[in-house]
C-alpha positions as semicolon CSV with decimal commas, in nm:
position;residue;x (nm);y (nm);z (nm)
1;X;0,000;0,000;0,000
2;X;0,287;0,221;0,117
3;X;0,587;0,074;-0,107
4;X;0,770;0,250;-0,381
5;X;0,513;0,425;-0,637
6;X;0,444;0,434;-0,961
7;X;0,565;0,724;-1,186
8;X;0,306;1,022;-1,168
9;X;0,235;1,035;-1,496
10;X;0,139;0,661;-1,520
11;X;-0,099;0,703;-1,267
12;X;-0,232;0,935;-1,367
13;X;-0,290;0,709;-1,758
14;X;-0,470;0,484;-1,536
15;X;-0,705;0,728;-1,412
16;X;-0,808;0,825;-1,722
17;X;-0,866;0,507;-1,881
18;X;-1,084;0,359;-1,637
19;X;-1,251;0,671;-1,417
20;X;-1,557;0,810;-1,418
21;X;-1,607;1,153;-1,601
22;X;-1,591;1,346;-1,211
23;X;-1,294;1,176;-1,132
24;X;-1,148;1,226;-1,447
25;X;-1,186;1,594;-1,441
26;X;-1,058;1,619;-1,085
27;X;-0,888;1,996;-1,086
28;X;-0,494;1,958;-1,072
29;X;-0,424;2,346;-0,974
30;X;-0,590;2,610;-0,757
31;X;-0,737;2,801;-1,089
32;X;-0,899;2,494;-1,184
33;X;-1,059;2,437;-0,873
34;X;-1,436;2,556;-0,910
35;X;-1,657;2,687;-0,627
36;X;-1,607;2,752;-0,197
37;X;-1,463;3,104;-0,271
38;X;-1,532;3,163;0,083
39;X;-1,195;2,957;0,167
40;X;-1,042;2,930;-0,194
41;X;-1,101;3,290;-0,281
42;X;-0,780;3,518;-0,358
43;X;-0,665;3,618;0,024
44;X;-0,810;3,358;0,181
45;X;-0,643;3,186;0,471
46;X;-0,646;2,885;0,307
47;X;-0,533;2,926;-0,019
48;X;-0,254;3,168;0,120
49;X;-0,193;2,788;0,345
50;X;-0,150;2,592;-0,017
51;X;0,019;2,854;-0,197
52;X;0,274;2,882;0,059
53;X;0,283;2,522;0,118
54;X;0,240;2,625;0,527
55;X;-0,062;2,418;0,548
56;X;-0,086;2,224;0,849
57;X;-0,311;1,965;0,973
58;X;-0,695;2,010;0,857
59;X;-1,015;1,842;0,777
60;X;-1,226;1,920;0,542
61;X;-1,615;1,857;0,646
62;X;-1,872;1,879;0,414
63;X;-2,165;1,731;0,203
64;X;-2,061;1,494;-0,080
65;X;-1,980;1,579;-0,423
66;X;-1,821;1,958;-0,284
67;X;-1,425;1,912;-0,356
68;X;-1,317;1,772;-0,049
69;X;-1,063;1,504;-0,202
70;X;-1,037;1,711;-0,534
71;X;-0,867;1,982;-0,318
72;X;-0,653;1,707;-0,106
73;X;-0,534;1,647;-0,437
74;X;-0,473;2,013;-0,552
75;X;-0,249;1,986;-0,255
76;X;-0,085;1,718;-0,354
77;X;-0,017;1,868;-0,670
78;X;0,092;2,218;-0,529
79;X;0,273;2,092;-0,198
80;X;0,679;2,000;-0,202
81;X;0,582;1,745;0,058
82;X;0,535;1,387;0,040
83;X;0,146;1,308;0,007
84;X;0,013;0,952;0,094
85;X;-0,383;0,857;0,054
86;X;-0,565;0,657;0,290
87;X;-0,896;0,548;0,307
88;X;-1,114;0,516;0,677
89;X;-1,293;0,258;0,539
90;X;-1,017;0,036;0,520
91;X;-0,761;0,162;0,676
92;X;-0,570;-0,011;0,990
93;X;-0,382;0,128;1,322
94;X;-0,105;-0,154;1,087
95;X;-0,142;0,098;0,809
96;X;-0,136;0,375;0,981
97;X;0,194;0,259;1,219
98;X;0,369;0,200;0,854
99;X;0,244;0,523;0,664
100;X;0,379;0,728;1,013
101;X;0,731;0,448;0,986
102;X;0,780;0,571;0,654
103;X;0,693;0,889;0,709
104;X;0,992;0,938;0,958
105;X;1,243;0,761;0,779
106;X;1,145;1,023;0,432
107;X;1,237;1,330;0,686
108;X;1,532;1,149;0,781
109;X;1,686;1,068;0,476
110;X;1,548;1,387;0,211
111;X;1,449;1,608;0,465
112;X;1,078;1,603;0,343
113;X;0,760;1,604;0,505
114;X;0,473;1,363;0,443
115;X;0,094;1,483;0,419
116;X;-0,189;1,183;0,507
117;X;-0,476;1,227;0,322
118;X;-0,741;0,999;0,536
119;X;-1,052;0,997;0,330
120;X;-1,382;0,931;0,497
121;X;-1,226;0,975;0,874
122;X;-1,486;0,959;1,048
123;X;-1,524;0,572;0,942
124;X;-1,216;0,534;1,187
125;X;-1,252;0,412;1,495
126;X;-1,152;0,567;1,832
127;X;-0,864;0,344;1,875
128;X;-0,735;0,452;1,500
129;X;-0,768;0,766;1,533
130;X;-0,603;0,786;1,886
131;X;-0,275;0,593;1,648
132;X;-0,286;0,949;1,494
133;X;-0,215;1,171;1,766
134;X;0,135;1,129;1,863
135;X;0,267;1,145;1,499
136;X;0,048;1,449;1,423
137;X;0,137;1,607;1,810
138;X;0,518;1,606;1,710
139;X;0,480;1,704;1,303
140;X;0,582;1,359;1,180
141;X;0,282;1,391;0,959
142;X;0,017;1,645;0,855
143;X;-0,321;1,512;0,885
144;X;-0,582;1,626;0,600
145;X;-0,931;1,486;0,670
146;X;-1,237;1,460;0,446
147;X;-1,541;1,388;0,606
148;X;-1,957;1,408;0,520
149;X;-2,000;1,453;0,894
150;X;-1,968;1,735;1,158
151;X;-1,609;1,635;1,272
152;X;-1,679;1,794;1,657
153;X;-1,922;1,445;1,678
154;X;-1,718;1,216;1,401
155;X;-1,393;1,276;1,495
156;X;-1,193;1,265;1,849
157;X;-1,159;1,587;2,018
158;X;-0,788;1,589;2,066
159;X;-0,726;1,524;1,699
160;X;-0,985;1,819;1,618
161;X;-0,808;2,016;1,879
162;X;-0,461;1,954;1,634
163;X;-0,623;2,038;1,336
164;X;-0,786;2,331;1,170
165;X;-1,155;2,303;1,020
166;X;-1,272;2,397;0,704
167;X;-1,663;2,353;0,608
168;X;-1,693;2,338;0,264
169;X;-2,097;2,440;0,089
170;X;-2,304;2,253;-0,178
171;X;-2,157;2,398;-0,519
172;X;-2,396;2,681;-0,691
173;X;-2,597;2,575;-1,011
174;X;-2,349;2,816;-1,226
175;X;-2,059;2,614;-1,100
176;X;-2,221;2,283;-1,207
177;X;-2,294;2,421;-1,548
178;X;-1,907;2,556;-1,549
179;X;-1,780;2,169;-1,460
180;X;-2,015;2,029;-1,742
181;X;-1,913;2,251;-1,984
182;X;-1,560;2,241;-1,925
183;X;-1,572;1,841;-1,941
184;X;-1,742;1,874;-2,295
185;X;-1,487;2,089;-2,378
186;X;-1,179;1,871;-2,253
187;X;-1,080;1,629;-2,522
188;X;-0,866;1,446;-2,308
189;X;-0,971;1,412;-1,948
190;X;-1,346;1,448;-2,055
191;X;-1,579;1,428;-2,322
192;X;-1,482;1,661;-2,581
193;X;-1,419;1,396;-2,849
194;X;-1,785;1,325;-2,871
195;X;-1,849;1,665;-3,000
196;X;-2,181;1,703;-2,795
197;X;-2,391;2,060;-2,771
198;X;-2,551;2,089;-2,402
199;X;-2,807;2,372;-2,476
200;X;-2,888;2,648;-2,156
201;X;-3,171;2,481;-2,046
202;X;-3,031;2,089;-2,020
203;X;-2,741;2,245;-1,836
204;X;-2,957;2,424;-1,555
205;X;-3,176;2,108;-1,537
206;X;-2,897;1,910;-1,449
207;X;-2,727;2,125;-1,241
208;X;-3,063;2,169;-1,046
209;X;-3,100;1,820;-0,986
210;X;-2,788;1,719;-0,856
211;X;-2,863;1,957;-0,563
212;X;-2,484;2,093;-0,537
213;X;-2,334;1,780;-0,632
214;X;-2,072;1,790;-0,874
215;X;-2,015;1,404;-0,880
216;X;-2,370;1,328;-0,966
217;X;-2,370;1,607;-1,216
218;X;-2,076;1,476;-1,412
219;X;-2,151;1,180;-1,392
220;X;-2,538;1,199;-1,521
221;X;-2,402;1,469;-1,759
222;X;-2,136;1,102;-1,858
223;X;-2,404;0,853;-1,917
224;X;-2,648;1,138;-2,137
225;X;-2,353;1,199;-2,356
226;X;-2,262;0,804;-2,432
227;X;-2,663;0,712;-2,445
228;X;-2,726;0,991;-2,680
229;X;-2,770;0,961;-3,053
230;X;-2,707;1,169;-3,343
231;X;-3,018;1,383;-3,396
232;X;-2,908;1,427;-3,782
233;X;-2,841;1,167;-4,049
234;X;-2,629;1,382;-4,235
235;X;-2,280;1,275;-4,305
236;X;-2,132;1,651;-4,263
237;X;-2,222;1,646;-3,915
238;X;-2,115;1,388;-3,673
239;X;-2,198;1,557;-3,337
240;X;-2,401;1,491;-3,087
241;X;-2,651;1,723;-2,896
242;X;-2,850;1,723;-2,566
243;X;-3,064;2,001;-2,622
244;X;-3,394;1,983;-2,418
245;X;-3,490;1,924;-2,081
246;X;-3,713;1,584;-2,169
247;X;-3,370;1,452;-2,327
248;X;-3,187;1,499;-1,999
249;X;-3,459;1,406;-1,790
250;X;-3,514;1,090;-1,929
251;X;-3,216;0,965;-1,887
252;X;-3,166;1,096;-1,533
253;X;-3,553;0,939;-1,430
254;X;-3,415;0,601;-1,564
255;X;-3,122;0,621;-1,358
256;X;-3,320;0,706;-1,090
257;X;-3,577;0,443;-1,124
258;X;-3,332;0,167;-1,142
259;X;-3,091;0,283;-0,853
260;X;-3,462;0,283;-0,637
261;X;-3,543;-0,082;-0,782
262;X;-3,216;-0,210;-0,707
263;X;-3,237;-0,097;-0,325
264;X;-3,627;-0,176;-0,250
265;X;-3,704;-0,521;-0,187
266;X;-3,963;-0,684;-0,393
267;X;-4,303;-0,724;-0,233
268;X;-4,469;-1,014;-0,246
269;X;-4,876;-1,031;-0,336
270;X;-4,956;-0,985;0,053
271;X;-4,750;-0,694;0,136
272;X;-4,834;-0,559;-0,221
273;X;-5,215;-0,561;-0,116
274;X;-5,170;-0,397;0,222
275;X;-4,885;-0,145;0,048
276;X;-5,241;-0,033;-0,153
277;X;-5,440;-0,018;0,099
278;X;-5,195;0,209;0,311
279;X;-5,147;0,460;0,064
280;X;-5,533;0,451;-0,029
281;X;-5,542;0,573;0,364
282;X;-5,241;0,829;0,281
283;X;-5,426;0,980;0,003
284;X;-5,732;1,033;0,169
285;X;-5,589;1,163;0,505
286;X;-5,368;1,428;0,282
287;X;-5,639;1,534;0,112
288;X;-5,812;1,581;0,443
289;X;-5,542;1,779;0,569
290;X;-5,466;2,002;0,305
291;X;-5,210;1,889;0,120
């Protein structure tokens, strides 16, 4: 997990080849990062943090689908230090004992400091993240968090005591729209080879329904692109186009529809007949109160 890695540039080949479209178009820099100006805007304390490549420990806390491991990697990309992923779901005190091991023996021998990454933290247990404190206490590692939960609940107190916390908001509709457009743009981490047109109004559809989320806008924006067909026969033009709202929502109501099949169990004739008869009483009882 820890040994020797691969050159940068062939990871990042293997990202692109098998990713989905949002991590795909991950942002590598600071300008390509899009949205929470209220920490990432110019002056901020936190970009002045990555910039300066001062940052210390930190979690990021915040809804999915908001940047929180797209900016652990901006950091990656921007920071002289040593940067090593981990994931709380399964993640050891083993793994953690070796990342800090390796940690100390990088400072020792090129004088470089080592950044864990620890997505999902609050999947960590007490006793893991108590494995964190000592190595974070004396600088042998800086911690950066991401977490969908408040981290003063989710996370132990002493290691929120060590680190500084940054609460990152549900993206605005005009910077899903920006994401989407850029990826149809982007011939080589996104989708500009199919040549697709995403009119005004498909764009703020999907933007609106993935309710901040850039993932599920992406990646809803992915599967309209590839299940679209050429809307002209003609040989001159070889584009695609998603140019209406019932285009887009089609696709996205199918995608709903099967995600909800896949996760409700099937009913059999009994519970079918008394699932009727309970939302014969729901109807009646909303329209008796107003609803």
């Amino acid at each position: 997990m820890f040994a020797d890695e691969p050159p940068k540039e062939r990871r990042e080949e293997r990202v692109l080849a098998d990713a989905p479209l949002a991590t795909r178009m991950r942002p590598r820099t600071l300008e390509e990062f899009v949205g929470q100006e209220h920490l990432l805007g110019p002056g901020k304390l936190l970009r002045r943090a990555i910039e300066a490549d001062r940052l210390s420990s930190a979690i990021f806390h915040g809804p999915p689908g908001v940047g929180k491991t797209s900016l652990a990697e901006v950091i990656a990309n921007a920071t002289k230090a040593r940067f090593v992923r981990m994931s709380g779901v399964g993640g050891s005190v083993a793994d953690i004992r070796r990342a800090v091991s390796l940690a100390e023996d990088w400072r020792r021998r090129y004088d470089a400091r080592t950044i864990l990454f620890i997505d999902e933290i609050h999947r960590f247990n007490r006793a893991q993240q108590d494995a964190l404190l000592p190595d974070v206490e004396r600088g042998v590692v800086r911690l950066v968090g991401a977490t969908t939960e408040n981290p003063m609940f989710a996370v132990n107190g002493p290691l929120v005591s060590r680190s500084q916390l940054f609460a990152l908001e549900p993206l605005q509709i005009e910077h899903l729209v920006t994401l989407m457009r850029r990826s149809l743009a982007d011939a080589e981490r996104g989708l500009g080879s199919f040549r697709v047109k995403l009119d005004d109004d498909a764009a703020e559809h999907l933007a609106t329904i993935s309710d901040g989320d850039a993932r599920r806008a992406l990646n809803a924006l992915e599967i309209g692109v590839r299940t679209s067909r050429a809307r002209s026969r003609r040989r001159a033009y070889n584009g695609r186009r998603l140019s209406t709202i019932e285009r887009v929502t089609v696709t996205t109501t199918r995608l709903a529809r099967s995600s909800k099949a896949s996760a409700d169990p099937i009913p059999t004739r009994r519970s079918t007949g008394s699932r009727r008869c309970c939302m014969r009483a729901k109807t009646r009882a909303s329209s008796h109160a107003g609803w």
